[in-house]
Jmol script that loads the backbone (N, CA, C; Angstrom):
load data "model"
ATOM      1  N   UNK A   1     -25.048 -13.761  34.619  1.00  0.00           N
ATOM      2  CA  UNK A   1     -25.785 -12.831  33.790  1.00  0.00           C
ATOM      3  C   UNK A   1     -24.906 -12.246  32.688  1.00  0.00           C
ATOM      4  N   UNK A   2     -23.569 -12.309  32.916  1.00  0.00           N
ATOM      5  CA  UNK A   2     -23.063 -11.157  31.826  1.00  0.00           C
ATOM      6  C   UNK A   2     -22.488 -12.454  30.800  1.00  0.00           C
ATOM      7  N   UNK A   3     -22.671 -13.890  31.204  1.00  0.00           N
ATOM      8  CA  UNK A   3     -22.452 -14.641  29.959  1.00  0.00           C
ATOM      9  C   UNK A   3     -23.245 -14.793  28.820  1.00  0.00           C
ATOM     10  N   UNK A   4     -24.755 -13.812  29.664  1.00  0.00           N
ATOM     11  CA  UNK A   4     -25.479 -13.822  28.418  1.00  0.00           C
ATOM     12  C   UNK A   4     -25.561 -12.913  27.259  1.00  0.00           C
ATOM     13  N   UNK A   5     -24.852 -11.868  27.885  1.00  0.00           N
ATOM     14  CA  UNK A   5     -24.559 -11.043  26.954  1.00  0.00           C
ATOM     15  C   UNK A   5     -23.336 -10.903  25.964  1.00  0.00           C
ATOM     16  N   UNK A   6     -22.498 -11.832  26.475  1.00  0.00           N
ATOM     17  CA  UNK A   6     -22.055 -12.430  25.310  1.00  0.00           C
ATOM     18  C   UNK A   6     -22.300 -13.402  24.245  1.00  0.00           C
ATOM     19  N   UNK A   7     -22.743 -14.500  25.044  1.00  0.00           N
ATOM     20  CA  UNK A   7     -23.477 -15.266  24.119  1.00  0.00           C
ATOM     21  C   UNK A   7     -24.999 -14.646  22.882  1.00  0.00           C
ATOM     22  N   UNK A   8     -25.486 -13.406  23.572  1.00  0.00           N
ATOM     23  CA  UNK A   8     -26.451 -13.189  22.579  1.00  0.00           C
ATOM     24  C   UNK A   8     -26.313 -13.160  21.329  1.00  0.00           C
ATOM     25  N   UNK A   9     -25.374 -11.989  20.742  1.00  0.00           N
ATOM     26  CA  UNK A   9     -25.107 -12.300  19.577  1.00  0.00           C
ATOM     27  C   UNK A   9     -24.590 -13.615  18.604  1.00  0.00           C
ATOM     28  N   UNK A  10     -24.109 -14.600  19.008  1.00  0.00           N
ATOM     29  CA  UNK A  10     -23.627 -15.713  18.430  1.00  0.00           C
ATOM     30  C   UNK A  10     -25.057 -16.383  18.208  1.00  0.00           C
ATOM     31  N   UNK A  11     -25.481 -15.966  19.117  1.00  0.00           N
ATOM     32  CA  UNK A  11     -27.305 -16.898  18.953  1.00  0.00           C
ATOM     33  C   UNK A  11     -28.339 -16.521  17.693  1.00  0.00           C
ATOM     34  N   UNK A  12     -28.232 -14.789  17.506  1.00  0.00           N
ATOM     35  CA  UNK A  12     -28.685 -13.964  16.503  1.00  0.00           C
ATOM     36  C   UNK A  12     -28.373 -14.915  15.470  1.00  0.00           C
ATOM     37  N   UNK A  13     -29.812 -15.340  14.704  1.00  0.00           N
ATOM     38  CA  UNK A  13     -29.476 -15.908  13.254  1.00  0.00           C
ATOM     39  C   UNK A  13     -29.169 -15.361  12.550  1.00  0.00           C
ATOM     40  N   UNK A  14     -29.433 -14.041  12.390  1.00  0.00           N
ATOM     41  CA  UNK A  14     -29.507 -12.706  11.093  1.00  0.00           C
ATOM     42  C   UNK A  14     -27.999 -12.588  11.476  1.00  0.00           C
ATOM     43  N   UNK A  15     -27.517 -12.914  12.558  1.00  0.00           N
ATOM     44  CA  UNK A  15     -26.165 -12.211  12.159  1.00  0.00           C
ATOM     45  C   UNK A  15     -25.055 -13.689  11.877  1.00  0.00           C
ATOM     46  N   UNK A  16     -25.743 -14.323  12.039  1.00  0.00           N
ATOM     47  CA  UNK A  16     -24.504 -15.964  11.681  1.00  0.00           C
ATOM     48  C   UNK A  16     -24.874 -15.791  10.414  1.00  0.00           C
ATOM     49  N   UNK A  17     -26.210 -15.636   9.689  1.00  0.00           N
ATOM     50  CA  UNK A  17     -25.903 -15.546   8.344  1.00  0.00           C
ATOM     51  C   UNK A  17     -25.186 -14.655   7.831  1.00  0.00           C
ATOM     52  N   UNK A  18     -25.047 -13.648   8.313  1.00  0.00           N
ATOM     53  CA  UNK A  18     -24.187 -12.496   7.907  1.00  0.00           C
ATOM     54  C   UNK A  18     -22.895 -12.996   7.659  1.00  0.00           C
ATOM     55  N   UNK A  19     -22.369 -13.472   8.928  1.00  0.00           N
ATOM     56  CA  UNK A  19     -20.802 -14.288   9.279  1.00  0.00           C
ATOM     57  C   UNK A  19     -20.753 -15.523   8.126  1.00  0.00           C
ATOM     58  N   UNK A  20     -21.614 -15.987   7.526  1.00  0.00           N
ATOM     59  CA  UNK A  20     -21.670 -17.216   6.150  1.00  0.00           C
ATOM     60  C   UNK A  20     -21.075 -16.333   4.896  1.00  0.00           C
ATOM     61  N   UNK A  21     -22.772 -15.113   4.994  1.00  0.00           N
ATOM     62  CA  UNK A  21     -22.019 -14.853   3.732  1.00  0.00           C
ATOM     63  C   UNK A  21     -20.458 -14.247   3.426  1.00  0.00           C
ATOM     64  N   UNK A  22     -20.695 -13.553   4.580  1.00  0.00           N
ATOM     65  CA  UNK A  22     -18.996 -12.886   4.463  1.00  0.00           C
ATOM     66  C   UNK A  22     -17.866 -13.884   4.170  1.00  0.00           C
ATOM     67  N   UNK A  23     -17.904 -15.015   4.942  1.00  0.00           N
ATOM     68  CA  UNK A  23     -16.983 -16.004   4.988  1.00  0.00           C
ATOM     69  C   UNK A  23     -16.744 -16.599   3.450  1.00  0.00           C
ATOM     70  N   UNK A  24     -18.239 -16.930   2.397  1.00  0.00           N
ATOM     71  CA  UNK A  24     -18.116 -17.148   1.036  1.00  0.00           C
ATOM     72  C   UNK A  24     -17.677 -15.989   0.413  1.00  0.00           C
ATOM     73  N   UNK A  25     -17.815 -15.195   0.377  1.00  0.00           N
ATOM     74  CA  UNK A  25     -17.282 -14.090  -0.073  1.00  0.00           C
ATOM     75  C   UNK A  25     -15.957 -13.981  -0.006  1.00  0.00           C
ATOM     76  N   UNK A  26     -15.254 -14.314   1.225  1.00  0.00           N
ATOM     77  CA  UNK A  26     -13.966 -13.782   1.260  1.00  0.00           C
ATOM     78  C   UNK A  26     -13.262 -15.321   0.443  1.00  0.00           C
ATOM     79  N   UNK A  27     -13.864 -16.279   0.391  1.00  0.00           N
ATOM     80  CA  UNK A  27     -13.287 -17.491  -0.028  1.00  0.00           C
ATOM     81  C   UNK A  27     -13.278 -17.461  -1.691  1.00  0.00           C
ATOM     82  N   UNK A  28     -14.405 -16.417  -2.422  1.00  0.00           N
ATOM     83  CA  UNK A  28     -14.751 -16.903  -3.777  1.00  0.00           C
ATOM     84  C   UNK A  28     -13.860 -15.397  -3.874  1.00  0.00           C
ATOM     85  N   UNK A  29     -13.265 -14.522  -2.899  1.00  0.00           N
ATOM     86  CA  UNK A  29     -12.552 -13.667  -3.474  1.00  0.00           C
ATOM     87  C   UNK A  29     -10.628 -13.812  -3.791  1.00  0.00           C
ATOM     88  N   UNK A  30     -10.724 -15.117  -2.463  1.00  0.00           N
ATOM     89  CA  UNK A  30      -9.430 -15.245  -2.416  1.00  0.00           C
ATOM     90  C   UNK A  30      -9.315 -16.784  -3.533  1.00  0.00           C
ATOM     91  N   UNK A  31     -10.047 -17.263  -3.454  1.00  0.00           N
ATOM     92  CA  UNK A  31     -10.380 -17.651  -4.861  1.00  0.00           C
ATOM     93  C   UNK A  31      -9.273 -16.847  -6.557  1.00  0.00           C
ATOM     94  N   UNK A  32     -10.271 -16.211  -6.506  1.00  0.00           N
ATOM     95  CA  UNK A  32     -10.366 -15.416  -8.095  1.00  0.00           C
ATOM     96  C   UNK A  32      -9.024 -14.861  -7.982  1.00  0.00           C
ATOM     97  N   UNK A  33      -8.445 -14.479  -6.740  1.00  0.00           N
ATOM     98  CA  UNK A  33      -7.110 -14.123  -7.194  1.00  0.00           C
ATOM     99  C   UNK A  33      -6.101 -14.423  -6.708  1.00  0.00           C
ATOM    100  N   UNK A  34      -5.955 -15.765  -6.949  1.00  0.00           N
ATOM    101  CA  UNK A  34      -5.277 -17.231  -6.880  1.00  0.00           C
ATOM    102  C   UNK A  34      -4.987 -17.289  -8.127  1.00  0.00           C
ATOM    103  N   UNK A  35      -6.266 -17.515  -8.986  1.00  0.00           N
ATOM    104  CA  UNK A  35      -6.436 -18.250  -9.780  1.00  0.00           C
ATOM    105  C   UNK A  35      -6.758 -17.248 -11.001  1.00  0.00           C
ATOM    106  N   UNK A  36      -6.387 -15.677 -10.700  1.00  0.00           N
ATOM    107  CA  UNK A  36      -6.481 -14.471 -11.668  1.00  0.00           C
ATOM    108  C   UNK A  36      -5.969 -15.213 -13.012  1.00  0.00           C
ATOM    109  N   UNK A  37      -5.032 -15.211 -13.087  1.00  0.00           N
ATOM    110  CA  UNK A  37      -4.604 -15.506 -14.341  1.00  0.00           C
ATOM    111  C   UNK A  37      -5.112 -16.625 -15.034  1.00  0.00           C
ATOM    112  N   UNK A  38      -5.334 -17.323 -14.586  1.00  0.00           N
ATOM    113  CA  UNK A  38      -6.106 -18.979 -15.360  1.00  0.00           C
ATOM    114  C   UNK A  38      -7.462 -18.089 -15.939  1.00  0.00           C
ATOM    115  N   UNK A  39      -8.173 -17.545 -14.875  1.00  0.00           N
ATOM    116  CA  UNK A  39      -9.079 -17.534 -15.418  1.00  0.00           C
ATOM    117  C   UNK A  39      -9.660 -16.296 -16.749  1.00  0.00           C
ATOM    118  N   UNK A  40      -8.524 -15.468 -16.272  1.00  0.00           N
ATOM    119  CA  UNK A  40      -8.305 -14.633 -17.826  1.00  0.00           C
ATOM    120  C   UNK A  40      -8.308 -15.193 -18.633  1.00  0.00           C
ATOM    121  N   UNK A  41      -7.047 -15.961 -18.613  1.00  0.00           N
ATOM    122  CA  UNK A  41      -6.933 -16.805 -20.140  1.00  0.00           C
ATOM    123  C   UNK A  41      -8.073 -17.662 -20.863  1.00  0.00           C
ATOM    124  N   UNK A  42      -9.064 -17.878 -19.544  1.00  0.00           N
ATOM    125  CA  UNK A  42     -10.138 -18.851 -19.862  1.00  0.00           C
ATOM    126  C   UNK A  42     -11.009 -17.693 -20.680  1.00  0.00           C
ATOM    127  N   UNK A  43     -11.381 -17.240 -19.842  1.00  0.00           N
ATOM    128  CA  UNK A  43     -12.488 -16.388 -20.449  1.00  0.00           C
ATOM    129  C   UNK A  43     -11.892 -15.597 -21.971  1.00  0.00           C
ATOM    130  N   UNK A  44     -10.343 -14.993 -22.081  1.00  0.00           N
ATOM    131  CA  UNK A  44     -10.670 -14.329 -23.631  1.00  0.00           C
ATOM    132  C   UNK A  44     -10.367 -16.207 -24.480  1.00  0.00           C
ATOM    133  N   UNK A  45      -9.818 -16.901 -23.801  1.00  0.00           N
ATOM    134  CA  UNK A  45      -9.774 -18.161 -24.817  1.00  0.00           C
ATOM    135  C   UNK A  45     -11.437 -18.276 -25.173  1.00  0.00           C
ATOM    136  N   UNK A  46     -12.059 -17.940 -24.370  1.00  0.00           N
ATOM    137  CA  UNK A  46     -13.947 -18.696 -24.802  1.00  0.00           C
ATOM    138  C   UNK A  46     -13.938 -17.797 -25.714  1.00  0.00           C
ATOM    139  N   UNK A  47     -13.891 -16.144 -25.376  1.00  0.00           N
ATOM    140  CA  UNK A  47     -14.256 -15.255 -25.991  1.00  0.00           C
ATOM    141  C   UNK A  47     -14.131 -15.084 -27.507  1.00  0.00           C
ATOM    142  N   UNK A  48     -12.738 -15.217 -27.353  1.00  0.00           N
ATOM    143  CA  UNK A  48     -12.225 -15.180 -28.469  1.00  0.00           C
ATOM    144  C   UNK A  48     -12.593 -16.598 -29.582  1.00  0.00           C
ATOM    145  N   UNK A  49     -12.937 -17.736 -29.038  1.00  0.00           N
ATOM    146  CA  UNK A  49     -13.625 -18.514 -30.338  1.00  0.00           C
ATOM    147  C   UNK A  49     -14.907 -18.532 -30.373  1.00  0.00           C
ATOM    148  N   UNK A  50     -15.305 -17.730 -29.598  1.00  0.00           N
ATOM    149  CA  UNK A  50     -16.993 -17.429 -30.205  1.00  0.00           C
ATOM    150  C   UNK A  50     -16.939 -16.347 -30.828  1.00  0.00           C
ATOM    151  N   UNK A  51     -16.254 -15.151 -31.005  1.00  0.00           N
ATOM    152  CA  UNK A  51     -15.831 -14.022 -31.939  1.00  0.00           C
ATOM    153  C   UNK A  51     -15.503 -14.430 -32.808  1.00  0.00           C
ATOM    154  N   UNK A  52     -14.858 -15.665 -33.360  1.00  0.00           N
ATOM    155  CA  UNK A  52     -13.713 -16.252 -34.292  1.00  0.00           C
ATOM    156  C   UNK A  52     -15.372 -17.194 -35.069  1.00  0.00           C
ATOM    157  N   UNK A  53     -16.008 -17.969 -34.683  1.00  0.00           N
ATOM    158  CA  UNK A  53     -17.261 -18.380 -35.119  1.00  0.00           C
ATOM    159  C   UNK A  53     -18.063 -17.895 -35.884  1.00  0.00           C
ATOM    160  N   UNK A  54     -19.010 -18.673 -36.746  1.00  0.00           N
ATOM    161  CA  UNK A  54     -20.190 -17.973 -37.120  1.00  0.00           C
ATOM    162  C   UNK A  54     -21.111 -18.358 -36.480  1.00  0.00           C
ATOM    163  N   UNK A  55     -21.022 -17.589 -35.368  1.00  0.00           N
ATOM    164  CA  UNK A  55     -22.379 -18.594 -34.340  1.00  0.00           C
ATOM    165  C   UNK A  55     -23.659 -16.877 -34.895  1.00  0.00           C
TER     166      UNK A  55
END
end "model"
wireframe off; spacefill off
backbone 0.3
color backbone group
């Protein structure tokens, strides 16, 4: 009986999705600051030649 009460929650869908999103989250955060600096440069490099344009 008390294996079921551990197992309940792992069974909970609402909460494995929970455990997804968190998991993308922590990946697209450790992500971005990896890769902080590249992607600065990316973004004022765009920025800056569409400012520089006559769009």
């Amino acid at each position: 009986m008390r294996i079921f009460w551990v197992l309940a929650p792992i069974r909970n869908k609402k909460g494995m999705e929970m455990v997804q999103v968190a998991i993308l989250v922590a990946i697209a955060v450790t992500i971005g600051l990896i890769f902080k600096s590249e992607i600065t440069e990316f973004v004022n490099d765009t920025f800056g030649k569409l400012g520089s344009s006559k769009f």
